[in-house]
C-alpha positions as CSV (number, residue, x, y, z in Angstrom):
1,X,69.6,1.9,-39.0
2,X,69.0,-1.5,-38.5
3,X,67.1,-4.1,-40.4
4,X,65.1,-7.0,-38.2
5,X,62.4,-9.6,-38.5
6,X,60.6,-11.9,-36.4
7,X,57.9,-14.6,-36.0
8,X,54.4,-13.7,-34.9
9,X,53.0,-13.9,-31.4
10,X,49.4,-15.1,-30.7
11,X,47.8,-12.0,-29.3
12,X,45.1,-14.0,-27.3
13,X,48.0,-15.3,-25.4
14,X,49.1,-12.0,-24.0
15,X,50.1,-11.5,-20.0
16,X,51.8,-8.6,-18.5
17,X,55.7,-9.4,-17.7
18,X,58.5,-7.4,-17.2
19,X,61.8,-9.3,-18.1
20,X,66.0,-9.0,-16.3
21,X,68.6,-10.2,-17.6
22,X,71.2,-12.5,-16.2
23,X,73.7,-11.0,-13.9
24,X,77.4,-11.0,-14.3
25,X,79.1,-10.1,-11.3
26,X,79.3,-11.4,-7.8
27,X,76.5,-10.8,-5.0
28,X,79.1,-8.2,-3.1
29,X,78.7,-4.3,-2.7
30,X,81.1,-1.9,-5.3
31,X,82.2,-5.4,-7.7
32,X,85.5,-4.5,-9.4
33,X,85.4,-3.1,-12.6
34,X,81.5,-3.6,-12.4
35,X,80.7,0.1,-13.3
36,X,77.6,0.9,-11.4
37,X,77.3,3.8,-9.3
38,X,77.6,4.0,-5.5
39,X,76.4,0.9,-3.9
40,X,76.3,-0.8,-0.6
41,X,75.3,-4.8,0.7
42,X,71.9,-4.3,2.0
43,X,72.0,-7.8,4.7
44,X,69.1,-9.7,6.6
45,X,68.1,-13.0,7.5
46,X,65.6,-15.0,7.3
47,X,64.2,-18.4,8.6
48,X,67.9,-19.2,9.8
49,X,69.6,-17.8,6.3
50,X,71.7,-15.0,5.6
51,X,70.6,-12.9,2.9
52,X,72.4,-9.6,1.0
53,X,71.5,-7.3,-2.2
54,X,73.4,-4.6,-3.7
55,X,71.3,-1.4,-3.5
56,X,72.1,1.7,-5.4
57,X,73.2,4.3,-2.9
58,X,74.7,4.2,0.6
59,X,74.3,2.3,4.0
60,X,71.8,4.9,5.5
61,X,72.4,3.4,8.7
62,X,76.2,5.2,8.6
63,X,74.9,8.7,7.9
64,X,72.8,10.3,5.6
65,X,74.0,11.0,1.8
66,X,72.7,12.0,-1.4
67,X,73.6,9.9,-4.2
68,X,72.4,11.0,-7.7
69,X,72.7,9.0,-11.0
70,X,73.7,10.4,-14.3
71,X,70.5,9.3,-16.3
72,X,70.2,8.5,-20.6
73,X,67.7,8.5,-22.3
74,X,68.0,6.6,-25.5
75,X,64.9,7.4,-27.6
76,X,64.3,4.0,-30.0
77,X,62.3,4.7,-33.4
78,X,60.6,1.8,-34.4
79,X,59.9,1.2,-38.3
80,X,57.7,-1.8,-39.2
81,X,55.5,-2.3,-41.8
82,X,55.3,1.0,-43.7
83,X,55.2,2.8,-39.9
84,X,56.9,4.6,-37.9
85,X,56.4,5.1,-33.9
86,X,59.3,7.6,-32.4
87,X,59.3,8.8,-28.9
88,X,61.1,12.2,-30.1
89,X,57.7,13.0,-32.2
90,X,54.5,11.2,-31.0
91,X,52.7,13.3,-28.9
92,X,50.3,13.0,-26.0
93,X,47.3,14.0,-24.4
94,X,48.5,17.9,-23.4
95,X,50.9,18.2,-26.8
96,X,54.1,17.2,-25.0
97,X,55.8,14.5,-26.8
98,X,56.4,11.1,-25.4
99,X,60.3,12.1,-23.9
100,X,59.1,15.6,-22.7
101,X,56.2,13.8,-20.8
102,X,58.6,11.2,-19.7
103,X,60.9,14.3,-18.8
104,X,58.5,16.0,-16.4
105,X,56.9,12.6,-14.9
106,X,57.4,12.0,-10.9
107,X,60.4,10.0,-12.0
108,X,62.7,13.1,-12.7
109,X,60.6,15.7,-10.8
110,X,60.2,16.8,-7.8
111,X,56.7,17.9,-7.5
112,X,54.9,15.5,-5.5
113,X,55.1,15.2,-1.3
114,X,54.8,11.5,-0.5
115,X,52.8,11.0,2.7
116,X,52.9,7.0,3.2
117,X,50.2,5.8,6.2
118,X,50.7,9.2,7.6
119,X,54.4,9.3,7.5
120,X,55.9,12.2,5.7
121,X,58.5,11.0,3.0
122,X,59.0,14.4,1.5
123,X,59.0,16.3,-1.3
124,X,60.8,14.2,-4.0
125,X,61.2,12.0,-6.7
126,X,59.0,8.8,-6.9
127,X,61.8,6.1,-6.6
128,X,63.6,8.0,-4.0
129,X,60.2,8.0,-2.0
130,X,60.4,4.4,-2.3
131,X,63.7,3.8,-1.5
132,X,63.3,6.2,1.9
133,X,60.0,4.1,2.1
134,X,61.8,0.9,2.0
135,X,64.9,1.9,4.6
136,X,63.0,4.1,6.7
137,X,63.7,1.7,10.0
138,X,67.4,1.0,8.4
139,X,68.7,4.7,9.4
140,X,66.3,7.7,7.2
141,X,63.7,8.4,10.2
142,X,66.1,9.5,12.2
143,X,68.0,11.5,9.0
144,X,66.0,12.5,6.5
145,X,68.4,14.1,4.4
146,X,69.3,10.9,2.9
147,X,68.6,10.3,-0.6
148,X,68.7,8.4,-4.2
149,X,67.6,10.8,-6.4
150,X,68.4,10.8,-10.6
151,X,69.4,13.4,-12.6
152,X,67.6,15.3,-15.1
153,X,67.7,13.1,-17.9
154,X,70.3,13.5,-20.6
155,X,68.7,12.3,-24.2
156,X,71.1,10.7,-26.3
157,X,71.2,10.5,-30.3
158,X,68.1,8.1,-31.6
159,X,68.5,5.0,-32.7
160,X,66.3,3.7,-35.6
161,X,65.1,0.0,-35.8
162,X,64.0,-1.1,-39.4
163,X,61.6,-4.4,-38.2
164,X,59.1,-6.9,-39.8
165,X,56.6,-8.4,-37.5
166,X,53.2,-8.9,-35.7
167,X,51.0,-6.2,-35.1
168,X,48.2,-6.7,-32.5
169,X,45.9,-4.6,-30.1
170,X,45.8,-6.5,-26.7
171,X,45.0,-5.0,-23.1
172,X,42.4,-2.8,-24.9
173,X,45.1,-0.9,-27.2
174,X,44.3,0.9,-30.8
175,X,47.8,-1.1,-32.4
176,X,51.4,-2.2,-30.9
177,X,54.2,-3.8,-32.3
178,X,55.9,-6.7,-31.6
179,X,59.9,-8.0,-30.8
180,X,61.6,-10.2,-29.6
181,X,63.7,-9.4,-26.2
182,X,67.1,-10.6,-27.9
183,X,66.7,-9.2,-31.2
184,X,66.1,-6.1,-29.7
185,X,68.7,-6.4,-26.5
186,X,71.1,-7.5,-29.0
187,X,70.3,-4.3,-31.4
188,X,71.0,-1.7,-28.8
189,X,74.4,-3.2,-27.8
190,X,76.5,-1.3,-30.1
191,X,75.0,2.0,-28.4
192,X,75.0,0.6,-24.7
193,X,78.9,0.5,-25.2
194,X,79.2,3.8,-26.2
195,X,77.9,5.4,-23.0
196,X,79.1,6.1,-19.7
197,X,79.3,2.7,-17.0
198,X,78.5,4.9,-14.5
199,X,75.3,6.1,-15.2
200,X,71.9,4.5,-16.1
201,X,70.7,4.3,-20.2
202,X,67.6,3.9,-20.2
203,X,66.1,2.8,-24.1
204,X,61.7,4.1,-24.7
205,X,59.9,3.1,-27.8
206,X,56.0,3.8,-28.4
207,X,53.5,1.2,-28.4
208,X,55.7,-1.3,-28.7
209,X,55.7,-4.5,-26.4
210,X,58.6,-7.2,-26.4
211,X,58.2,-11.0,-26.6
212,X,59.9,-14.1,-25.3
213,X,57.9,-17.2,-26.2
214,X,54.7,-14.6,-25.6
215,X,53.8,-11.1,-25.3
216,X,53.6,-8.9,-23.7
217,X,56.7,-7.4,-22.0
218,X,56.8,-4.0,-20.9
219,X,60.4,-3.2,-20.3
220,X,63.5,-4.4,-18.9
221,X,66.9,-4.2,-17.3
222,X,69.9,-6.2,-17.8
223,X,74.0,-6.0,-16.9
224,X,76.5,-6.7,-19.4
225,X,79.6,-7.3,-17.6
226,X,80.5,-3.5,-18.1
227,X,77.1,-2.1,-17.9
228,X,73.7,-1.6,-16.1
229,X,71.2,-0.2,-18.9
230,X,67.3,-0.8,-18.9
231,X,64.1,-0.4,-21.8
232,X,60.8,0.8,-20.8
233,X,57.9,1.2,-23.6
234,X,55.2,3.9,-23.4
235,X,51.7,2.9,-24.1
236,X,50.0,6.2,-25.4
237,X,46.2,4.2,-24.9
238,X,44.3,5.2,-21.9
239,X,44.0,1.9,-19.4
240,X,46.5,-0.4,-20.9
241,X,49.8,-2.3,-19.5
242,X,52.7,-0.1,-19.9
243,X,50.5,3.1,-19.6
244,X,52.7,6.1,-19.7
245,X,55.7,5.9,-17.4
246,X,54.7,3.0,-15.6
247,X,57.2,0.3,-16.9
248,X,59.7,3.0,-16.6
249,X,58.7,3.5,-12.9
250,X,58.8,-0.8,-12.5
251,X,62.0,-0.7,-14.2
252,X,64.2,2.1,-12.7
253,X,62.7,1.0,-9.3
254,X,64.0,-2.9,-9.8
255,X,67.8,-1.4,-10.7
256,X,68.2,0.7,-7.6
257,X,67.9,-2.9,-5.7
258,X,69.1,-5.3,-8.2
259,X,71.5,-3.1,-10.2
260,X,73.6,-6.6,-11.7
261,X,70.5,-8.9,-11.9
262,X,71.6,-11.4,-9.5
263,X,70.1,-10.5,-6.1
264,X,69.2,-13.8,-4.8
265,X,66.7,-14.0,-2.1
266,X,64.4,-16.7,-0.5
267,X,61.6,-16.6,-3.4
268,X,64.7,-16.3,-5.7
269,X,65.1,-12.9,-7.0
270,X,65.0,-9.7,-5.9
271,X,62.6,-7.6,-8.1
272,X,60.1,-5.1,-6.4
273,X,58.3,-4.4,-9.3
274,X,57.4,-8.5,-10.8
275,X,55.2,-9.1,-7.6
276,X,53.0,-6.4,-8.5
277,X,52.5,-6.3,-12.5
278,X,49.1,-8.9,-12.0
279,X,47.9,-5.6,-10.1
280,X,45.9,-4.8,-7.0
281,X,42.0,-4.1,-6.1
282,X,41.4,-0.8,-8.0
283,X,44.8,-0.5,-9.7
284,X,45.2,-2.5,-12.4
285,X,48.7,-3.3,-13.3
286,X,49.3,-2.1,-9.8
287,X,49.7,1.3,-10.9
288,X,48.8,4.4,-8.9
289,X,48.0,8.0,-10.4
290,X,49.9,11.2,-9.8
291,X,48.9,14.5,-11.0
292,X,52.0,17.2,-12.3
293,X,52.6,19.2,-15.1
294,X,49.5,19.2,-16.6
295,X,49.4,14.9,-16.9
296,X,48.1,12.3,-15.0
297,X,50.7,9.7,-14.5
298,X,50.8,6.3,-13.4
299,X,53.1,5.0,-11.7
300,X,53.7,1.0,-10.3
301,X,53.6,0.0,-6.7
302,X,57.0,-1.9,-5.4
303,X,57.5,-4.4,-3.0
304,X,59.5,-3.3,-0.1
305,X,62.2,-5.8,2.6
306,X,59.9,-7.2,4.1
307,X,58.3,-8.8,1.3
308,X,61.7,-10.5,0.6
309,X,62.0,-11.4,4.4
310,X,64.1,-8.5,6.3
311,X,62.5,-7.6,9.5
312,X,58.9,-5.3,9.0
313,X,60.7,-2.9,10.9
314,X,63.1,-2.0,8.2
315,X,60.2,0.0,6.0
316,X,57.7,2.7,6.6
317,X,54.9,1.5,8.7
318,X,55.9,-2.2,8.4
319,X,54.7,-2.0,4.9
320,X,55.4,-4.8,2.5
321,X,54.9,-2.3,-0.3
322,X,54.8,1.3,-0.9
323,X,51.8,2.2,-1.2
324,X,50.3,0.0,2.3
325,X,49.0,-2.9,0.2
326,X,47.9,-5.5,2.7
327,X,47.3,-8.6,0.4
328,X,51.0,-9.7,0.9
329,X,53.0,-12.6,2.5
330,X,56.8,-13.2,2.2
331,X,57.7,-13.8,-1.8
332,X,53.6,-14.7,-1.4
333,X,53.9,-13.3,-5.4
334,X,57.5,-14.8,-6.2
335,X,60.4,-12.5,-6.9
């Protein structure tokens, strides 16, 4: 168990964010000794410059493959003043508790059929939707068996955080706690180490936001040298940032196409998910709703190639984003 404290965080200062990490490897497809699953150089230019990213998966342009990624799931049990939120026993609407919910979301599942503009992406998982979504002119129209898909999550063995801080109630939530990114990234190091470089960990608390300089943060992902890992938080209020699975969706969705933090592309980095957190007419937070398994899930919008500056003719429809939102230049929203 671990014992930390902070300084408060003025609540009427709170923004969405998501946060990365600083990458550690080399911009170049399968890094030695990185530790990442399959990748490949995804390459394009752009005004006159030569840009690449290392995507999760394989070239679909060389043939169609399934590549599926060992998944953790590190439930985090926050203690702080007198209270206790933990994923493995708070429970919402339906009974299900926060990693059973998290468990049967769009992100594991395969429950949904994803019909982008007309064009059927299939029945499948919601970041493999978007990554057939974002490569569909690269090489998956003409296969479709081709895939990134994650495993059924494995949940690991808790790990409890004994923390003093600042508790507020912004974006219309009952109560959250605060911490800050590095306290926190530097308490789950001892556990990041112990798990397997070749799979994702993944780290949920409850109601509970991060800071760095403000709040709020809703997850996550970083590379240590050894390995990719990421945090999502799940707000159990109705209508707030971080509803549900959403900064998971934002977070696993930025890994499969930045897995070492250090894509670097014309508006400087390459995150589909940051572009999109301010929201969208009718979605705040840019989230979208899915019904399955009894729960209505929200899930974030991400920015597809051409919103970095590869060709419109390397997604579905020419979108910029997956779900056809039109309000978009080139990096128009930063990286």
């Amino acid at each position: 168990m671990l014992a930390l404290a902070q300084a408060a965080v003025a609540d009427e200062a709170a923004r969405p964010m998501f946060a990365r990490r600083v990458g550690m490897q080399p911009n170049s497809a399968n890094p030695s000794g990185s530790g990442i699953p399959t990748n490949w150089d995804f390459k394009w230019k752009y005004n006159g410059n030569s840009y690449s990213a290392v995507f999760i998966g394989t070239d679909p342009s060389k043939g169609s493959a399934t590549t599926t990624i060992p998944v953790e799931i590190i439930p985090v049990v926050m203690k702080y003043n007198g209270k206790e939120e933990n994923p493995l026993t708070v429970k919402v609407k339906g009974g299900k508790t926060v990693i059973a919910n998290t468990d049967t979301s769009p992100i594991f599942t395969k429950s949904i059929d994803y019909k982008q503009g007309g064009v059927d992406l299939g029945k499948t998982q919601y970041e493999d939707a978007f990554q057939r979504a974002a490569l569909w002119g690269v090489g998956v129209s003409k296969d479709t068996s081709y895939h990134v898909l994650f495993s059924k999550p494995k949940v690991e063995k808790k790990l409890v955080i004994n923390a003093t801080g600042e508790e507020v109630n912004p974006f219309g939530t009952s109560e959250v706690f605060l911490l800050d990114i590095n306290t926190f990234d530097n308490a789950i190091q001892s556990t990041v180490a112990k798990l397997p470089a070749n799979s994702l960990p993944m780290f949920v608390t409850v109601n509970t936001y991060l800071t760095s300089g403000g709040c709020c943060i809703g997850g996550y992902h970083n590379y240590n040298g050894t390995q990719a890992y990421g945090m999502y938080t799940y707000i159990t209020d109705v209508g707030s940032f971080a509803q549900d699975v959403s900064a998971l969706s934002h977070e696993i969705g930025e890994w499969l196409d930045d897995p070492l933090t250090n894509n670097s592309v014309a508006c400087g980095i390459y995150e589909v998910g940051d572009p999109l957190e301010g929201g969208q007419p009718g979605h705040p937070y840019g989230t979208w709703t899915y019904k399955g398994h009894g729960f209505t899930y929200h899930l974030q919008d991400l920015v597809l190639p051409p919103y970095f500056g590869a060709p419109p003719t390397t997604s579905v429809n020419k979108y910029f984003t997956f779900q056809g939102y039109t309000g978009l230049g080139v990096c128009s929203n930063g990286g």
